[in-house]
DRENKETOR-277804 format. One record per atom (N, C-alpha, C): residue number from 1; chain; atom name; x, y, z. Coordinates in Angstrom, 3 decimals. Layout:
REM residues N
i,ch,at,X,Y,Z
NUM,A,CA,X,Y,Z
...
END
This chain:
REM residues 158
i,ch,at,X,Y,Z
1,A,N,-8.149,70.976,86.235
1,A,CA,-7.849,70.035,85.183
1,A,C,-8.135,68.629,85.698
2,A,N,-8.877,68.092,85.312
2,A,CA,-9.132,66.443,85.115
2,A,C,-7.678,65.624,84.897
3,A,N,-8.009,64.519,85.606
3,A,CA,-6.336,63.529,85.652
3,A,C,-6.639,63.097,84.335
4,A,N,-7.402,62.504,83.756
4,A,CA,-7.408,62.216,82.074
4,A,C,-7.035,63.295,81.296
5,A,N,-6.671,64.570,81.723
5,A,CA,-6.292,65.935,80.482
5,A,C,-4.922,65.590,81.144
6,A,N,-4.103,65.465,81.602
6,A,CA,-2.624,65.288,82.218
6,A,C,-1.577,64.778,80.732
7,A,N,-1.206,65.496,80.723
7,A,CA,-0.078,64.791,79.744
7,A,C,1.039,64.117,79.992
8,A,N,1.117,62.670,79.761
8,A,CA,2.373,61.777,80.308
8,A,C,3.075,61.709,78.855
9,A,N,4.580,61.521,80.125
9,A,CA,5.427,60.688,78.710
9,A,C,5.405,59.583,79.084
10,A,N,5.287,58.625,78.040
10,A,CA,5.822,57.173,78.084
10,A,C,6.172,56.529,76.817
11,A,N,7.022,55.639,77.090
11,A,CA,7.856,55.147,75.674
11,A,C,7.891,53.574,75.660
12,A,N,8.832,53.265,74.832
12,A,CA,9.007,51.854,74.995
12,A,C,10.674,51.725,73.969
13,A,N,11.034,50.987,74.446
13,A,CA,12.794,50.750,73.426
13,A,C,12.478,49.183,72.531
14,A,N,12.410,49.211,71.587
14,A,CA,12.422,48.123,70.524
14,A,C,14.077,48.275,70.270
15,A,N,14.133,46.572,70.874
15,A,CA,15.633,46.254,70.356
15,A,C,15.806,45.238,69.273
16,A,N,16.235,45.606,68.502
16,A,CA,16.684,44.353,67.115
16,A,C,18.046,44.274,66.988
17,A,N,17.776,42.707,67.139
17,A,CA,19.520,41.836,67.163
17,A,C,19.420,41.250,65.749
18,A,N,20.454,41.595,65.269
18,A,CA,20.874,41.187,63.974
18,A,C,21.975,40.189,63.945
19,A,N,21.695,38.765,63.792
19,A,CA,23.013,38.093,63.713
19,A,C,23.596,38.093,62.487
20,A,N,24.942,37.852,62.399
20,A,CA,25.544,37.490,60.933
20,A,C,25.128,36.598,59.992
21,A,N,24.542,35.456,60.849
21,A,CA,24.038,34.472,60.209
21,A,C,22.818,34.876,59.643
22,A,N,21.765,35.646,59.922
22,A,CA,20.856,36.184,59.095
22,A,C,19.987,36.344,59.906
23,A,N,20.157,35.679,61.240
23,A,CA,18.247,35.409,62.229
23,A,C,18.322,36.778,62.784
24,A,N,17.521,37.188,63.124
24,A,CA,16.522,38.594,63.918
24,A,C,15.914,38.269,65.274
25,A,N,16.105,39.253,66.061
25,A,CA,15.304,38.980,67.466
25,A,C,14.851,40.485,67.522
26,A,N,13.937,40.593,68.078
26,A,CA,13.288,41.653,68.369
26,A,C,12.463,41.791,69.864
27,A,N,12.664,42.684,70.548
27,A,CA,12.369,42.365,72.130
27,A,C,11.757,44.207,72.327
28,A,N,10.929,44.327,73.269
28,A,CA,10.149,45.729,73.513
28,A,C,10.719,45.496,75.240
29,A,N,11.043,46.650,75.632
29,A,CA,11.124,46.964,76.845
29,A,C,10.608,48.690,76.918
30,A,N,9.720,48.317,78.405
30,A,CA,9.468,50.256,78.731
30,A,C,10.489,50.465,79.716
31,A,N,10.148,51.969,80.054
31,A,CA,11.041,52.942,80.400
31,A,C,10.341,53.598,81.196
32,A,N,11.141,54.216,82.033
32,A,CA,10.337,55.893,83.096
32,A,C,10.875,56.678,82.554
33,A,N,11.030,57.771,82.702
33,A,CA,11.039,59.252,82.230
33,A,C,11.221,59.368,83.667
34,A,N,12.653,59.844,83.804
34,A,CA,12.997,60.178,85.305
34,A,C,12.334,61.740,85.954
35,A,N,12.462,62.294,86.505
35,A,CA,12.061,63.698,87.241
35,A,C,13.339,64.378,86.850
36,A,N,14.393,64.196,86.350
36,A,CA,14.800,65.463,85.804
36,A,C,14.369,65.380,84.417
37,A,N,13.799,64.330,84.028
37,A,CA,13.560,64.247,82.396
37,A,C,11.932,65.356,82.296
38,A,N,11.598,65.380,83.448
38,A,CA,10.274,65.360,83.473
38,A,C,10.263,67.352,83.746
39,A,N,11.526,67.766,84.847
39,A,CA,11.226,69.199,85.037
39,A,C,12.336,69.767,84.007
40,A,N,12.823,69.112,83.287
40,A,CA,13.026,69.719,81.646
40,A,C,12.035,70.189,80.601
41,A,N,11.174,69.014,80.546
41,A,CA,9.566,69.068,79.807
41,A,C,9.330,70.767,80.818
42,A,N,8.946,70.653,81.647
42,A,CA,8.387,71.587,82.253
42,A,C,9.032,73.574,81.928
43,A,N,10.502,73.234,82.242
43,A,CA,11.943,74.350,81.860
43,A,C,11.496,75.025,80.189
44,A,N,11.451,73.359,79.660
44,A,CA,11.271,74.368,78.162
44,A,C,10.327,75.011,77.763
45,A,N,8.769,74.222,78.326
45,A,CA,7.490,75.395,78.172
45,A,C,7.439,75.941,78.674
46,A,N,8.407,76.594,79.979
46,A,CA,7.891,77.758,80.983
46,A,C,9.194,78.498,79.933
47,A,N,10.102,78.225,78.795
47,A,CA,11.052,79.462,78.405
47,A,C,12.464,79.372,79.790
48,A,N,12.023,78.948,80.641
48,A,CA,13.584,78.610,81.344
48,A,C,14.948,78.388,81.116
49,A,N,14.965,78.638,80.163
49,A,CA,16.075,77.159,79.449
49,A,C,17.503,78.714,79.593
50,A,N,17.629,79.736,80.421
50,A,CA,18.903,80.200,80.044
50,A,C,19.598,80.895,79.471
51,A,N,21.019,81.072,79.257
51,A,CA,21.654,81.469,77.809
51,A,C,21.716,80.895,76.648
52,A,N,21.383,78.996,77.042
52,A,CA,21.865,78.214,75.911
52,A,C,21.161,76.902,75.949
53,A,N,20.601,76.847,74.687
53,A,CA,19.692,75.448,74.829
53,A,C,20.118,74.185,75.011
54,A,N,20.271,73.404,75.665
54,A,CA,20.762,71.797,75.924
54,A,C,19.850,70.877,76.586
55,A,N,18.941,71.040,76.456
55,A,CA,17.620,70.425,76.864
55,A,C,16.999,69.561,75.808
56,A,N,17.925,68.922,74.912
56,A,CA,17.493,67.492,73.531
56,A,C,18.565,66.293,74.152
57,A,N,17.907,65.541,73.524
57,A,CA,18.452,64.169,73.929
57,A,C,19.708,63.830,72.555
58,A,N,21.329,63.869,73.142
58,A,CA,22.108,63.913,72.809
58,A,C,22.514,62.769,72.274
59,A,N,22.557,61.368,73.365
59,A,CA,23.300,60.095,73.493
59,A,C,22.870,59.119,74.410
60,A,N,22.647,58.004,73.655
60,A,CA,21.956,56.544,74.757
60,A,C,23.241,56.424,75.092
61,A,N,23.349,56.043,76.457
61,A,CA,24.289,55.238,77.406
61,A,C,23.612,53.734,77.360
62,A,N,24.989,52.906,77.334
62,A,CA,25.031,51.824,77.848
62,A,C,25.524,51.192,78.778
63,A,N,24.966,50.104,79.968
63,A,CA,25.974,49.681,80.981
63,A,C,25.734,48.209,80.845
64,A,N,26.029,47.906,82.082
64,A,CA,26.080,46.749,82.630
64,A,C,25.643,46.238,84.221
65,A,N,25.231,47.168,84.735
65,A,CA,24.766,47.340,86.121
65,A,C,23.010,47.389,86.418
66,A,N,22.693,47.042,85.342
66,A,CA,21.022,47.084,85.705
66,A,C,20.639,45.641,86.267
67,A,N,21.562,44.641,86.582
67,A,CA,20.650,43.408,87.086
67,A,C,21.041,43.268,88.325
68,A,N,20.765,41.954,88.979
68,A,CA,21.358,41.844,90.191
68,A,C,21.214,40.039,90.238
69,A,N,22.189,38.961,90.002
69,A,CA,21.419,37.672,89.903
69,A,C,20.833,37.230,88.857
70,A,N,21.242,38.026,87.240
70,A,CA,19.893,38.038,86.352
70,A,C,18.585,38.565,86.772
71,A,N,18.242,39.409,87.710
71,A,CA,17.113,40.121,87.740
71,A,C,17.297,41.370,87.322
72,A,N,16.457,42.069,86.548
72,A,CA,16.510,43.307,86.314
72,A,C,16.220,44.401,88.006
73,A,N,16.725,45.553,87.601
73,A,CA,17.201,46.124,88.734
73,A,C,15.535,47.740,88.497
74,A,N,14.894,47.664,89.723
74,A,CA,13.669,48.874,89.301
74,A,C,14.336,50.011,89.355
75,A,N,13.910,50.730,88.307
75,A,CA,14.257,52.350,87.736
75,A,C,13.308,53.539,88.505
76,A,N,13.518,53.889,89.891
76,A,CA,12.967,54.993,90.242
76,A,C,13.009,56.057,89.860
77,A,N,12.071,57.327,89.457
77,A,CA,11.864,58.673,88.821
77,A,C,13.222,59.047,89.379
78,A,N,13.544,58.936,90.607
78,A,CA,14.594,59.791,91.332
78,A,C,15.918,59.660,90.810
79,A,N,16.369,58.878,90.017
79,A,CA,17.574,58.039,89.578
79,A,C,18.407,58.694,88.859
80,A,N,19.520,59.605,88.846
80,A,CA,20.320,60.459,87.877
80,A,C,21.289,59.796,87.207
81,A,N,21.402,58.210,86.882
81,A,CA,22.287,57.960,86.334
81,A,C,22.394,56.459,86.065
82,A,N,22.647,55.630,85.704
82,A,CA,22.774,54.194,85.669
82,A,C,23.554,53.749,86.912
83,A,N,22.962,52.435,86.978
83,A,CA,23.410,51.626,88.369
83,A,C,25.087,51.421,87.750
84,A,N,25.782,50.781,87.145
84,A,CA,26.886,50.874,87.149
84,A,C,27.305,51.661,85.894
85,A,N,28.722,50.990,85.553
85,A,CA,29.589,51.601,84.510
85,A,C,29.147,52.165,83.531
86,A,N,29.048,53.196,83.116
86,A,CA,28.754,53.479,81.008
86,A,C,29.633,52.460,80.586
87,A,N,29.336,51.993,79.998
87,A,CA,30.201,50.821,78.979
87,A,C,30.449,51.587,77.656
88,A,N,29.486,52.460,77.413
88,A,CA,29.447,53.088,75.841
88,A,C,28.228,53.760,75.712
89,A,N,28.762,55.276,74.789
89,A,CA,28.024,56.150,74.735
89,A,C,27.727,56.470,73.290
90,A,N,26.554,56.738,72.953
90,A,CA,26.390,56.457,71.651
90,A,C,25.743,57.657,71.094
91,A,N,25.847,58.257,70.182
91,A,CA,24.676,59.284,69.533
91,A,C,23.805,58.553,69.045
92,A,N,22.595,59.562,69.138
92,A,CA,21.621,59.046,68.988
92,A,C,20.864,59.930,67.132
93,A,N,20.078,59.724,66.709
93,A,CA,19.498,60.148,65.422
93,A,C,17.722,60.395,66.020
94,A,N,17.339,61.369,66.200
94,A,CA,16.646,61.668,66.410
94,A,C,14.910,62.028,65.538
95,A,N,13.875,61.365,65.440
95,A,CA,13.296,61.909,64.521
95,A,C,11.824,62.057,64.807
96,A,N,10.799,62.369,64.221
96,A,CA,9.907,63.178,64.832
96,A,C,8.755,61.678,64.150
97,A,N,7.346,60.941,64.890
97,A,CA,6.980,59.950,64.051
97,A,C,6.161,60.961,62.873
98,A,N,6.046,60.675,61.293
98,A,CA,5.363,61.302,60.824
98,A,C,3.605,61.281,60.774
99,A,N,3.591,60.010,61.260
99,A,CA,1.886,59.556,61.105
99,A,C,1.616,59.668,62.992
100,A,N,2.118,59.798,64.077
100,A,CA,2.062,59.933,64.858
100,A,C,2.972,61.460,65.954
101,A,N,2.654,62.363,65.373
101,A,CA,3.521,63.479,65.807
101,A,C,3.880,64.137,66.932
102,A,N,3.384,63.064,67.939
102,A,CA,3.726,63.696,69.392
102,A,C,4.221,62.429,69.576
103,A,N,5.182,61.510,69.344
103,A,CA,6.065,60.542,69.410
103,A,C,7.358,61.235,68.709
104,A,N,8.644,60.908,69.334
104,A,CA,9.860,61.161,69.008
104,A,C,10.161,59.886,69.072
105,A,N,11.327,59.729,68.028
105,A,CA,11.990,57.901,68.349
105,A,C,13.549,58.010,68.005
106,A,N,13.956,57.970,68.981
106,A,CA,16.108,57.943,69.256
106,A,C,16.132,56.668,68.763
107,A,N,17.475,56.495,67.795
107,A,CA,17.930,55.476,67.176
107,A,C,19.488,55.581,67.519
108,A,N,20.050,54.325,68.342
108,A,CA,21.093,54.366,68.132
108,A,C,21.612,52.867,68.030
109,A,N,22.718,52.908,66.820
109,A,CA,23.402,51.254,66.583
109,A,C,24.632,50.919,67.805
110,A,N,24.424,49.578,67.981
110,A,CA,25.776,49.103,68.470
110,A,C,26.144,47.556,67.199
111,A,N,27.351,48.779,66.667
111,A,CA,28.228,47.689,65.820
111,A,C,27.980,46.370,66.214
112,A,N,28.700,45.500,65.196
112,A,CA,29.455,44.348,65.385
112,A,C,30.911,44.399,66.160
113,A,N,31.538,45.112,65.974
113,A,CA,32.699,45.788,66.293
113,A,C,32.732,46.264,67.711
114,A,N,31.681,46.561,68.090
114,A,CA,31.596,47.373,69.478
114,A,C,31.222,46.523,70.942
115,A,N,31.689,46.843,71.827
115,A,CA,31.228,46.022,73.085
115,A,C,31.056,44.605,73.190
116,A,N,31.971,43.979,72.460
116,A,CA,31.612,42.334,72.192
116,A,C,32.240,41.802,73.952
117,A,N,31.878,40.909,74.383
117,A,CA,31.730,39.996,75.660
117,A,C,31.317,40.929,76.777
118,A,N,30.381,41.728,76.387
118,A,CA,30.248,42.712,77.795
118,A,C,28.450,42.074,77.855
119,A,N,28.042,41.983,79.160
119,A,CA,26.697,42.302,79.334
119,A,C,26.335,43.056,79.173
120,A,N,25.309,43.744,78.671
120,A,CA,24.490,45.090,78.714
120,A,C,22.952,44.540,79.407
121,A,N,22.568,45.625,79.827
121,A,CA,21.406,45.138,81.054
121,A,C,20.666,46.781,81.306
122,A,N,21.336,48.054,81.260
122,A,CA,20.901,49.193,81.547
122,A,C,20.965,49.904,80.089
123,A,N,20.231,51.138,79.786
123,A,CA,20.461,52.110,79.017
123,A,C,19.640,53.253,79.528
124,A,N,20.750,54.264,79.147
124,A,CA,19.121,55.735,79.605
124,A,C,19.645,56.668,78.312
125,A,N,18.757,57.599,77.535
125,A,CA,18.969,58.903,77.015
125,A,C,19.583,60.066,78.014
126,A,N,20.700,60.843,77.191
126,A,CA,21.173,62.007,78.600
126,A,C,20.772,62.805,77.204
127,A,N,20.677,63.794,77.806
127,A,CA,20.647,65.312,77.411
127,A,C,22.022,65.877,77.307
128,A,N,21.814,66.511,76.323
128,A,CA,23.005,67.904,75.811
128,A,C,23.800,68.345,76.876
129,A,N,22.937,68.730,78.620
129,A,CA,23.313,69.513,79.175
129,A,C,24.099,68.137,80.699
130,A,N,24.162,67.040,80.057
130,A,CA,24.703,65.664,80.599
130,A,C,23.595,64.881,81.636
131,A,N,22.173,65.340,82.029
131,A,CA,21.331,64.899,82.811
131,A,C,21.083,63.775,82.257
132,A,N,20.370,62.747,82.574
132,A,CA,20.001,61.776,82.126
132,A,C,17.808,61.967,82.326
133,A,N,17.342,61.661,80.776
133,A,CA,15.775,62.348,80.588
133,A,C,15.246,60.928,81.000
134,A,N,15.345,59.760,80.322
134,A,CA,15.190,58.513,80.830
134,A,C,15.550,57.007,80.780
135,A,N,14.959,56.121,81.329
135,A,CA,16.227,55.238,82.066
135,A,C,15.558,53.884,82.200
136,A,N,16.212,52.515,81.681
136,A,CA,15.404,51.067,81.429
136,A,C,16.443,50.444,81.863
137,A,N,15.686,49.344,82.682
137,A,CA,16.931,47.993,83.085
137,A,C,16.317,46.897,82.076
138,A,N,16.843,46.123,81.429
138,A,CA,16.446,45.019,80.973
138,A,C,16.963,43.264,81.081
139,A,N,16.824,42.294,80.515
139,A,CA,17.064,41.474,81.497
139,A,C,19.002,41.310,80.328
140,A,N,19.744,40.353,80.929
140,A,CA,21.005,40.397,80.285
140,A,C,21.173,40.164,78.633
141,A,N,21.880,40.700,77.973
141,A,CA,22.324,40.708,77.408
141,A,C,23.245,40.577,76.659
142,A,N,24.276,39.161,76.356
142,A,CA,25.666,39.349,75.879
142,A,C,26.086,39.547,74.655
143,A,N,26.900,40.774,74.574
143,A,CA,27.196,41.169,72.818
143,A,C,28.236,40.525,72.604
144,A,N,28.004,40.388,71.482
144,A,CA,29.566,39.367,70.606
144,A,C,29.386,40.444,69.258
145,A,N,30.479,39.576,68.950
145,A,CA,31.072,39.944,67.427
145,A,C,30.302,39.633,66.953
146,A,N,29.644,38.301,67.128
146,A,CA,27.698,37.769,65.462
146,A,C,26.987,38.855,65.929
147,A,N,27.104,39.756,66.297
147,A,CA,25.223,40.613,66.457
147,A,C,25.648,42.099,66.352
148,A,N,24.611,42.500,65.890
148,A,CA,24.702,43.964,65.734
148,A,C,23.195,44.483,66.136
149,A,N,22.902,45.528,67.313
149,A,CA,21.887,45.641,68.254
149,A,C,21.711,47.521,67.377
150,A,N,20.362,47.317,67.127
150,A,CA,19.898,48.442,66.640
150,A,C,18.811,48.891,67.804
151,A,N,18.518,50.053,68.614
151,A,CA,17.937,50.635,69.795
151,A,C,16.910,51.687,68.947
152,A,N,15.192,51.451,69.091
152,A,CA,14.558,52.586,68.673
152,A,C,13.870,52.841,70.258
153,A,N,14.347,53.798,70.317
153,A,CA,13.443,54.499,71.503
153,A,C,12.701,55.551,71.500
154,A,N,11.227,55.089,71.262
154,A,CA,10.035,55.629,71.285
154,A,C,9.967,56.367,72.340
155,A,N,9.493,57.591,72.292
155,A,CA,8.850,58.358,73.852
155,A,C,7.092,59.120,73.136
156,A,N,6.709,58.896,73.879
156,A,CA,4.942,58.942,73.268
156,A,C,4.385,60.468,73.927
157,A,N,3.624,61.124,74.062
157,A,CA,3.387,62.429,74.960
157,A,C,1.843,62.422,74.675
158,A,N,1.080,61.686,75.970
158,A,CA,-0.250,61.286,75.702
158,A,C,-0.779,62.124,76.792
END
């Protein structure tokens, strides 16, 4: 097989901040697809998967441990988990793109209501079976009560 026939995942997280006042921000950050995200891909086409399927992406985590100084913190394949705390765990809505069908895109909201004076700086997708598939530091973030942060996370399979 030729390295151009290789099939990668790669994604990107579109975040939209919604203030009360009415303004919009919109910001793209990518992602890795860690190595357990990656010998899952692998588990489910070899039929591995078990007694019981848990190999879908359940819930974005959120933290606060992805910077260091305001620098974002690098996401190695090897990484099973966020640099610090879950701050909040969220379900996610899962859906298939229709004009692009080997794209999946996880949607998950953070209220107005939710996580107000916390930084957020990390997020990863975990799986059903609690692994984490993949994993973004971005630069800080402070939530308040004006904003409400809507998360689409694209994963592409090129």
């Amino acid at each position: 097989m030729k390295q151009d026939e290789n099939v990668k995942s790669v994604g990107t997280v579109e975040i939209n901040v919604e203030h009360k006042n009415g303004m919009q921000e919109t910001f793209n950050i990518s992602n890795i697809v860690l190595k357990t995200g990656r010998e899952t891909l692998a588990k489910v086409l070899a039929n591995d998967i078990g007694d019981s399927f848990k190999f879908f992406v359940t819930s974005m985590l959120f933290g606060d441990g992805g910077s260091e100084g305001g620098v974002k913190k690098y996401v190695n394949s090897e990484r099973n988990g966020l640099f610090g705390i879950t701050r909040l765990s969220k379900p996610v809505i899962s859906n298939i793109n229709n004009s692009l069908p080997s794209q999946v895109i996880f949607t998950s909201v953070i209220t107005f209501d939710e996580l107000n004076a916390v930084v957020l700086n990390e997020m990863a997708l975990q799986l059903a079976d609690g692994n984490i598939y993949s994993m973004t530091t971005f630069p800080d973030l402070t939530k308040t009560s004006e904003m409400q942060i809507t998360f689409n996370w694209r994963l592409n399979f090129v």
